[in-house]
LORO-628448 format. One record per residue (C-alpha): residue number from 1; residue in one letter; y, x, z. Coordinates in Angstrom, 2 decimals. Example, Ala and Ser with C-alpha at 12.3 -4.5 7.8 and 13.67 -1.06 7.14 Angstrom:
BEGIN
SITE   pos   code         Y         X         Z
SITE     1      A     -4.50     12.30      7.80
SITE     2      S     -1.06     13.67      7.14
//
This chain:
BEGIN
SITE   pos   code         Y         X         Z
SITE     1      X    -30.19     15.63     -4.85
SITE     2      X    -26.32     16.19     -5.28
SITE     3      X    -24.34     14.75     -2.69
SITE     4      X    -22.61     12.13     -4.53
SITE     5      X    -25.50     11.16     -5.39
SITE     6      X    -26.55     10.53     -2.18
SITE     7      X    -23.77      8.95     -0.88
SITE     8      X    -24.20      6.26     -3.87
SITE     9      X    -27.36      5.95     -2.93
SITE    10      X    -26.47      4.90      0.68
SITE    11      X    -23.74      2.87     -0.70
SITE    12      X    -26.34      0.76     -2.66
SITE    13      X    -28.31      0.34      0.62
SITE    14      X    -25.73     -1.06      2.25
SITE    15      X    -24.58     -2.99      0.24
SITE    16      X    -27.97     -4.73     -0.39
SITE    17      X    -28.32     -5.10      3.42
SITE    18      X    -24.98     -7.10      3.36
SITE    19      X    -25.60     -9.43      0.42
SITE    20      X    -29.66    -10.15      1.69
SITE    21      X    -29.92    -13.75      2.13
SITE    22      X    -30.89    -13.05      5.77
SITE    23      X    -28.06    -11.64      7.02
SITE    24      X    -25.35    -13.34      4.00
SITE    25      X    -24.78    -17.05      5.08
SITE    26      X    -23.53    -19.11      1.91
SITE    27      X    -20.60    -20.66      2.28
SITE    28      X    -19.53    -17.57      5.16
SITE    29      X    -19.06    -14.53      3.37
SITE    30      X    -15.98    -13.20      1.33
SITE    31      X    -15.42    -10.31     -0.18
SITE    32      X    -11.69     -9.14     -1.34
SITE    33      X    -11.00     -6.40     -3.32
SITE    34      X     -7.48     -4.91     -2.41
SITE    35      X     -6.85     -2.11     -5.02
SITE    36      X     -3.52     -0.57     -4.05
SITE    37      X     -3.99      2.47     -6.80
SITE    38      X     -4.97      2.30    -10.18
SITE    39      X     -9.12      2.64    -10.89
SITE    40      X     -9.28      5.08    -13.71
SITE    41      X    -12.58      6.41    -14.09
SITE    42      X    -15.71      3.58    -14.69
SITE    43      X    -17.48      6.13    -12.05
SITE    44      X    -14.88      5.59     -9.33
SITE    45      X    -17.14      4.86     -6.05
SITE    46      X    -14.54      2.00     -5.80
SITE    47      X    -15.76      0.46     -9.53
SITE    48      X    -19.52      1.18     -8.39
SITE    49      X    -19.16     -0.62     -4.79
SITE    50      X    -17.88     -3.67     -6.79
SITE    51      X    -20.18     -3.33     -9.77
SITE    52      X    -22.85     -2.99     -7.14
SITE    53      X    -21.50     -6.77     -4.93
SITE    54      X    -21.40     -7.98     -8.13
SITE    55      X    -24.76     -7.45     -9.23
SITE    56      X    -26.04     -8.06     -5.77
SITE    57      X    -24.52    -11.31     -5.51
SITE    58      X    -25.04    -12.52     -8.73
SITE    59      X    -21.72    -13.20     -9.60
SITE    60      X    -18.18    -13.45     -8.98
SITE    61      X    -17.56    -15.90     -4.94
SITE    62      X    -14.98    -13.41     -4.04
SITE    63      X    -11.44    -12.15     -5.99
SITE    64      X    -10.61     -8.32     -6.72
SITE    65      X     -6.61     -8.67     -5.68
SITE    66      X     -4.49     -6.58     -6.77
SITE    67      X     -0.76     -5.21     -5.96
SITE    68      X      1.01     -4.45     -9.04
SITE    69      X      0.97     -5.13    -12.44
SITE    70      X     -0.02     -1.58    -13.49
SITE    71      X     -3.12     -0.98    -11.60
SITE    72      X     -4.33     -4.18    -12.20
SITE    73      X     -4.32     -4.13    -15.70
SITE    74      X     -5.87     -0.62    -15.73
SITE    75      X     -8.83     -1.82    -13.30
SITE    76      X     -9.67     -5.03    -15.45
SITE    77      X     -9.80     -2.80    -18.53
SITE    78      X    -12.39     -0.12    -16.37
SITE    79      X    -13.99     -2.92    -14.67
SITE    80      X    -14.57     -4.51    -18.59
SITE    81      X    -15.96     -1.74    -20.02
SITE    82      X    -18.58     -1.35    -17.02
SITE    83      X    -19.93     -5.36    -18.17
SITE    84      X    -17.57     -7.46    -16.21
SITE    85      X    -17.55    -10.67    -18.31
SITE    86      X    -13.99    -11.96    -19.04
SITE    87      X    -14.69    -14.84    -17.20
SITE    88      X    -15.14    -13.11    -14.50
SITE    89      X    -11.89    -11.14    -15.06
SITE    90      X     -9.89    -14.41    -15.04
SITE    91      X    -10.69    -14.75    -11.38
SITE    92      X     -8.79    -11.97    -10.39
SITE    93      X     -4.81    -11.81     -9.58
SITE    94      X     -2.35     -9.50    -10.08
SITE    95      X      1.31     -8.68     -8.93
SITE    96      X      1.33    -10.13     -5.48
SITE    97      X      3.03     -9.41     -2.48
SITE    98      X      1.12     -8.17      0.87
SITE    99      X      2.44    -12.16      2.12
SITE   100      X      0.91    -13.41     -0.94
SITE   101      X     -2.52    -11.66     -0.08
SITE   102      X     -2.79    -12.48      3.79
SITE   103      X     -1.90    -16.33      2.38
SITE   104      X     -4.77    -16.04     -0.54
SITE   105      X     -7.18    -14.58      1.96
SITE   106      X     -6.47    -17.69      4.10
SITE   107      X     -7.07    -20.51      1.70
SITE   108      X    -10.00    -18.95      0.24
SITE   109      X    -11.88    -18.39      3.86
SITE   110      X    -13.04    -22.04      3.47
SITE   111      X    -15.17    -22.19      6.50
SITE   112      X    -12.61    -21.37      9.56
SITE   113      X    -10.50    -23.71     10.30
SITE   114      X     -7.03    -22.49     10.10
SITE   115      X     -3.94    -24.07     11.18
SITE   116      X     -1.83    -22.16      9.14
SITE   117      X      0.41    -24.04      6.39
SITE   118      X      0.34    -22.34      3.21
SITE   119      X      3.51    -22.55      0.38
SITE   120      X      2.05    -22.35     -3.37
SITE   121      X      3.23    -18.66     -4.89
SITE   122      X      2.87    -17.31     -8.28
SITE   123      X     -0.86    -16.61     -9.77
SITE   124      X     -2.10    -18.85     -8.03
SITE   125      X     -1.82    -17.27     -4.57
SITE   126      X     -0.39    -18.95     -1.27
SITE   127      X      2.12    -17.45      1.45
SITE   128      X      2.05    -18.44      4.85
SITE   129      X      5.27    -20.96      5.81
SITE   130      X      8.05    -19.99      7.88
SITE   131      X      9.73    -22.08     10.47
SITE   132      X     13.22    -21.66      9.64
SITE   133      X     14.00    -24.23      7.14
SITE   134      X     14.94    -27.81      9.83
SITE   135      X     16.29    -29.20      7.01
SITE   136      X     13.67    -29.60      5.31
SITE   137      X     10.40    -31.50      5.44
SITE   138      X      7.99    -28.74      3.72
SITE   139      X      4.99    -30.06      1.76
SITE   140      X      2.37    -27.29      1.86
SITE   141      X     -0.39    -26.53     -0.55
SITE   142      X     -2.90    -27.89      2.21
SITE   143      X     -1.13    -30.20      3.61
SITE   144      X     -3.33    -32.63      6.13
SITE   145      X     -6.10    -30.40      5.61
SITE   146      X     -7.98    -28.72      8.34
SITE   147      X     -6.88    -31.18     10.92
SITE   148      X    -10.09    -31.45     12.47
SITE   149      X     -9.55    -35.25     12.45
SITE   150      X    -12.18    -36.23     10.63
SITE   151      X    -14.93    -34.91     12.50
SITE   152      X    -14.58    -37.83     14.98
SITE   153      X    -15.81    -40.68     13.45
SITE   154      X    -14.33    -43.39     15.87
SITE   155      X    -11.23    -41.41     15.80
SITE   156      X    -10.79    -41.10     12.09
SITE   157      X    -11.48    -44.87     11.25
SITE   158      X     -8.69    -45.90     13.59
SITE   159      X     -6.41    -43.59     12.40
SITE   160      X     -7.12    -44.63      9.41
SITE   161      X     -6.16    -48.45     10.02
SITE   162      X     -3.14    -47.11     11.45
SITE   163      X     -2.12    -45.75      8.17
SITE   164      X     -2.82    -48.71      6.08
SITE   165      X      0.34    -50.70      7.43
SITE   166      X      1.85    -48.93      4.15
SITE   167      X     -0.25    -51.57      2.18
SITE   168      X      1.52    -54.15      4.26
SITE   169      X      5.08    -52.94      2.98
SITE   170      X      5.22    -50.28      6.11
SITE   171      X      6.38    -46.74      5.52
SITE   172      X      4.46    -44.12      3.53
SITE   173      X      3.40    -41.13      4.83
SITE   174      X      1.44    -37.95      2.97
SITE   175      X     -1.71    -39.27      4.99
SITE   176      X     -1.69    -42.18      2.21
SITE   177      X     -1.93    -39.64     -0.29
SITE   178      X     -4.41    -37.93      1.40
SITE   179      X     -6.71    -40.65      2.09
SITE   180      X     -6.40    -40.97     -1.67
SITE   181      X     -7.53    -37.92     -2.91
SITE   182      X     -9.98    -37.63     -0.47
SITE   183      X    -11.56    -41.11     -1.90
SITE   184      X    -11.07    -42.69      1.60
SITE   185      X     -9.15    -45.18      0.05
SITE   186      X     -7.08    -46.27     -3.33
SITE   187      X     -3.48    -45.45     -4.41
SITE   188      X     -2.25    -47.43     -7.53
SITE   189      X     -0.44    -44.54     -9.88
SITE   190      X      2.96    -46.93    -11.21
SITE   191      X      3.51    -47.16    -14.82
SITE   192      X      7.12    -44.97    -14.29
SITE   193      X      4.77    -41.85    -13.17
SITE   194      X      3.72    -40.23    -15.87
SITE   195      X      7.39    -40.10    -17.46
SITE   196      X      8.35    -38.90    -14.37
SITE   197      X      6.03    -36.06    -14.12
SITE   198      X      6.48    -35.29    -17.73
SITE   199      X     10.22    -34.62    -17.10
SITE   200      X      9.89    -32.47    -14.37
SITE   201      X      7.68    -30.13    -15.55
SITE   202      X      9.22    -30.18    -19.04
SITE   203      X     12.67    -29.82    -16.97
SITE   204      X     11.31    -26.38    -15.11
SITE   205      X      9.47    -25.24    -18.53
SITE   206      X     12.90    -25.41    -20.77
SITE   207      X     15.88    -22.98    -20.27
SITE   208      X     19.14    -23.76    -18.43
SITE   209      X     22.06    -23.00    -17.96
SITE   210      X     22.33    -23.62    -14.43
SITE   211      X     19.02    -22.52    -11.84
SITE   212      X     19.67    -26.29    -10.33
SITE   213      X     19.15    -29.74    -12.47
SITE   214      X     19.18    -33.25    -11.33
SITE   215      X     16.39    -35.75    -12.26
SITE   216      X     17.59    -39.56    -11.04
SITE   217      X     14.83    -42.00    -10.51
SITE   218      X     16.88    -45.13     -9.70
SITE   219      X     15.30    -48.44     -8.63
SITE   220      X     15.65    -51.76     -6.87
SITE   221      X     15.86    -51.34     -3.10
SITE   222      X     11.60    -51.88     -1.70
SITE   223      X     10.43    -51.80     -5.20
SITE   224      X      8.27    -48.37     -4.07
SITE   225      X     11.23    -45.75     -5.46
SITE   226      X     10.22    -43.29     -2.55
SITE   227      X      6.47    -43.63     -2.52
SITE   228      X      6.63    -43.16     -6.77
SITE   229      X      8.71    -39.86     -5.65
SITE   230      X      6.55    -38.80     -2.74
SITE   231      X      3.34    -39.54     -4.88
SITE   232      X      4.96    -37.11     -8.06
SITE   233      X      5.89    -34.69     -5.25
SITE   234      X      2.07    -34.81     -4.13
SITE   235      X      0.79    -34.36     -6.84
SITE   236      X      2.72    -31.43     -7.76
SITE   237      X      2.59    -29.65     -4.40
SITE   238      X      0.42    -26.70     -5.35
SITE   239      X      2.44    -26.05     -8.80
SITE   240      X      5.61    -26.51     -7.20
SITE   241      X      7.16    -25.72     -3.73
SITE   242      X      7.94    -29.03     -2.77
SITE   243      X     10.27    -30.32      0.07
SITE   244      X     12.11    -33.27      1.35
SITE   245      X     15.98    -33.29      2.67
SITE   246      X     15.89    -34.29      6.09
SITE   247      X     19.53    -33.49      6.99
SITE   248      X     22.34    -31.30      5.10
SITE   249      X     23.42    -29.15      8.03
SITE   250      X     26.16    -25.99      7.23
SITE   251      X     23.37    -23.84      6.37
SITE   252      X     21.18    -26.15      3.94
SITE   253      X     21.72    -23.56      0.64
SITE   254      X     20.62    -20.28      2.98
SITE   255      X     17.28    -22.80      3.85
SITE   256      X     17.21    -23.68      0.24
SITE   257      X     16.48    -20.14     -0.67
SITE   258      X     14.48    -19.06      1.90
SITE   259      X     12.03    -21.75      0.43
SITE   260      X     12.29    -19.96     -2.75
SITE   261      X     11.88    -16.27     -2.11
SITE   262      X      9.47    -16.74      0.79
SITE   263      X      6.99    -14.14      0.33
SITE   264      X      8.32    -13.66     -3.05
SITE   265      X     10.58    -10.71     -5.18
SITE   266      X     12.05    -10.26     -8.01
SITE   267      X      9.02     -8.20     -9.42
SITE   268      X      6.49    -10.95     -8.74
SITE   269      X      8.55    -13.91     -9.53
SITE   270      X      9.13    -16.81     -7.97
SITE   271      X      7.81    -20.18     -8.03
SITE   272      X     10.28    -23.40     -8.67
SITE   273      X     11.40    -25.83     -5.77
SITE   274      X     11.04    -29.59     -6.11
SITE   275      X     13.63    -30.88     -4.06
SITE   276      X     13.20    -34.77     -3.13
SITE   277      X     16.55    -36.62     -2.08
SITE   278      X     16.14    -39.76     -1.09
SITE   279      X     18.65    -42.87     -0.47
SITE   280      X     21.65    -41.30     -1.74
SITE   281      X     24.32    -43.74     -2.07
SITE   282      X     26.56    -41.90     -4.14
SITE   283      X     25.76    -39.48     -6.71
SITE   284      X     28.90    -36.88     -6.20
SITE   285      X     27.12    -36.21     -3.18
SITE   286      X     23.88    -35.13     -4.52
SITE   287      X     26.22    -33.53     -7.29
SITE   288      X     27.79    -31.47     -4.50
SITE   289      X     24.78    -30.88     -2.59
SITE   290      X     23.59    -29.25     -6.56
SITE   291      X     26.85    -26.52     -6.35
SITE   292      X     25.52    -25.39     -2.59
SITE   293      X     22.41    -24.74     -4.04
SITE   294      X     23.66    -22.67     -7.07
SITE   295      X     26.05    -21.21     -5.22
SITE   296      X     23.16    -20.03     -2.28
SITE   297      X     21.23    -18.54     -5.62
SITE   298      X     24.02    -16.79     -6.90
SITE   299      X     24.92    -14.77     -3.77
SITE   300      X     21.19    -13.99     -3.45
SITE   301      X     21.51    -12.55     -7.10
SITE   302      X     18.30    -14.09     -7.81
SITE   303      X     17.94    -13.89    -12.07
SITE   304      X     16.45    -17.09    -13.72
SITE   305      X     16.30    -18.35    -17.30
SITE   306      X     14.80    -22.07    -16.70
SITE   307      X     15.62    -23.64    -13.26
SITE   308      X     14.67    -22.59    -10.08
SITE   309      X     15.18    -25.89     -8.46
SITE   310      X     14.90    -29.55     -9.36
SITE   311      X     16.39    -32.22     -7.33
SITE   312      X     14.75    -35.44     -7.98
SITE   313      X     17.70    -37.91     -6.97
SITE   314      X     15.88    -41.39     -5.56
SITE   315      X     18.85    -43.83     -5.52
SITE   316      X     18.87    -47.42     -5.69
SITE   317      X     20.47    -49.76     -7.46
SITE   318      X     20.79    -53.52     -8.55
SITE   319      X     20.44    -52.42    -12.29
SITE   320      X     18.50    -49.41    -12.66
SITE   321      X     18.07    -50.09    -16.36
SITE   322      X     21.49    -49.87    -16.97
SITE   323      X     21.72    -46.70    -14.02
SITE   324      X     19.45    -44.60    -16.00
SITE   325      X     21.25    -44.80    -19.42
SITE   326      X     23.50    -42.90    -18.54
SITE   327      X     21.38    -39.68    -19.06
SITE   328      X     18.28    -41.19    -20.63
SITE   329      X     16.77    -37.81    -20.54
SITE   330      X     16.91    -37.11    -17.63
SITE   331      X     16.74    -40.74    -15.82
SITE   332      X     14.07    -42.61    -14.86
SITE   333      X     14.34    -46.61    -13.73
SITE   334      X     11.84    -48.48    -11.66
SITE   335      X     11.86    -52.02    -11.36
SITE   336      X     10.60    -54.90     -9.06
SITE   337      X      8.69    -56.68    -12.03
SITE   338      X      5.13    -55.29    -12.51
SITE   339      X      3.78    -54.47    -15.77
SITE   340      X      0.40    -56.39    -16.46
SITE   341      X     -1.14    -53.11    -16.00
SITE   342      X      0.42    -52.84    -12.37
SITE   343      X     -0.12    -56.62    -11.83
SITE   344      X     -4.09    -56.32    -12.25
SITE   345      X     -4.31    -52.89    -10.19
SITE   346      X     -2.57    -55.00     -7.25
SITE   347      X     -4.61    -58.00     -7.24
SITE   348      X     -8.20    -55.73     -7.41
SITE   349      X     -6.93    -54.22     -4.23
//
């Protein structure tokens, strides 16, 4: 027998060892594909290993990730041509950075617990957070996940009750949203957010002139401005990095940026910031706050054709009708009065 031969052969074995039910625990076992060169020949022992998992396994629970637009397009078109269905194909990613990888291998090992935060990147692919942005509260892709809080039942109940003083007009926190998505409890979705979230994402989608824009939602002071912004920001965490200004020290535009670029390049791309700002009483500041920002991107020479950043301005005001005409594209009001719709959400909870 030839010795490639043989050496497939012994491949196969092991392989089959690995992926036996006895020794493969479901929910335990991950298998990445890291192609740093380009596959060009459907007999590559690199194609056959994966052909061979594949078959094995009986389908696609792991990603082929690649580096690099170029090899990856090459290896889907080799891996194709072997049988790989193209649904399978749309499960793998391309054009990430080795931070992008180490981030993507994190959030898809679903069984250790990892206290890592993870920042949304392009493709669908996660980077681990840094630690050098004070300014700003991060929202991370799994943020209040992994806690380990839940496992205590007594425990979790009562921290639970703590965080229900929001329903009693107390502060809200991301645990809220949580909660909600988790169905551990409700959260009533205003009337105001789905304009909202439409002109975000239309607002990042569209080209610009300027990589920063400023979306005002402006609203009667304790009318639930903030927790309509925190909720959109939520919501949107795993599209969009998304942050909250704590403070505005000399160095805010630097930390800016570094939310931006983490773990990104020019080559890969880089996924938008949703900036919230919050209580704001004047809007020149928030406009000035805009120019440190632009001018942080332009001495980074980072290219962009639609933003890179949204600032989504919460302000109050007595007349937020009459606030938000000023721009009506861009402006979004939110009043005490509840709609009927809002009225009978309210009174079932």
């Amino acid at each position: 027998i030839p010795l490639h031969h043989k050496t497939e052969l012994l491949v196969r074995k092991i392989i089959s060892f690995l992926s036996h039910t006895d020794v493969k625990q479901s929910g335990k076992f991950l298998m990445v594909f890291l192609l740093l060169s380009t596959v060009e020949d459907s007999a590559d022992p690199l194609t056959e290993a994966f052909m061979t998992f594949y078959q094995e396994l009986k389908g696609l629970e792991y990603m082929v990730i690649c580096i690099g637009a170029g090899p990856y397009q090459r290896s889907k078109d080799v891996l194709h041509a072997r049988g790989l269905s193209e649904e399978a194909l749309n499960k793998c990613v391309s054009n990430l950075t080795l931070q992008m990888v180490n981030g993507t291998i994190i959030k898809l090992k679903s069984v250790t617990q990892f206290s890592e935060r993870l920042l949304p990147s392009v493709g669908h692919s996660t980077v681990p957070k840094e630690d050098s942005m004070a300014a700003l509260e991060i929202l991370c892709e799994n943020e209040c996940k992994d806690t380990g809080i839940e496992k205590d039942a007594d425990k979790f109940t009562n921290f639970l009750k703590e965080r229900e003083v929001f329903y009693q007009g107390g502060k809200v926190s991301w645990w809220n949203f949580y909660f909600s998505s988790e169905n551990y409890t409700d959260f009533i979705r205003r009337d105001s957010y789905e304009k909202l979230e439409h002109v975000i994402v239309s607002s990042f989608n569209s080209a610009n002139q300027s990589p920063v824009k400023i979306i005002n939602l402006y609203h009667h002071p304790r009318c639930g401005g903030t927790t309509l912004a925190m909720h959109i920001l939520w919501d949107l965490r795993k599209r969009f990095r998304c942050a909250v200004l704590k403070n505005k020290p000399s160095d805010f535009g630097t930390q800016l940026t570094t939310l931006l670029i983490c773990g990104a390049n020019s080559d890969t791309g880089y996924l938008p910031v949703l900036l919230l700002m919050d209580d704001f009483e004047e809007q020149e500041k928030v406009s000035f706050l805009q120019k440190v920002i632009q001018a942080a991107i332009t001495d980074k020479c980072i290219r962009y054709i639609t933003p890179l950043v949204i600032i989504l301005n919460c302000m109050r005001s007595q007349n937020p009708d009459e606030s938000s005409t000023i721009n009506l594209l861009n402006n979004i009001s939110l009043k005490h009065m509840l709609s009927v719709k809002e009225q009978r959400a309210f009174d079932q909870k």
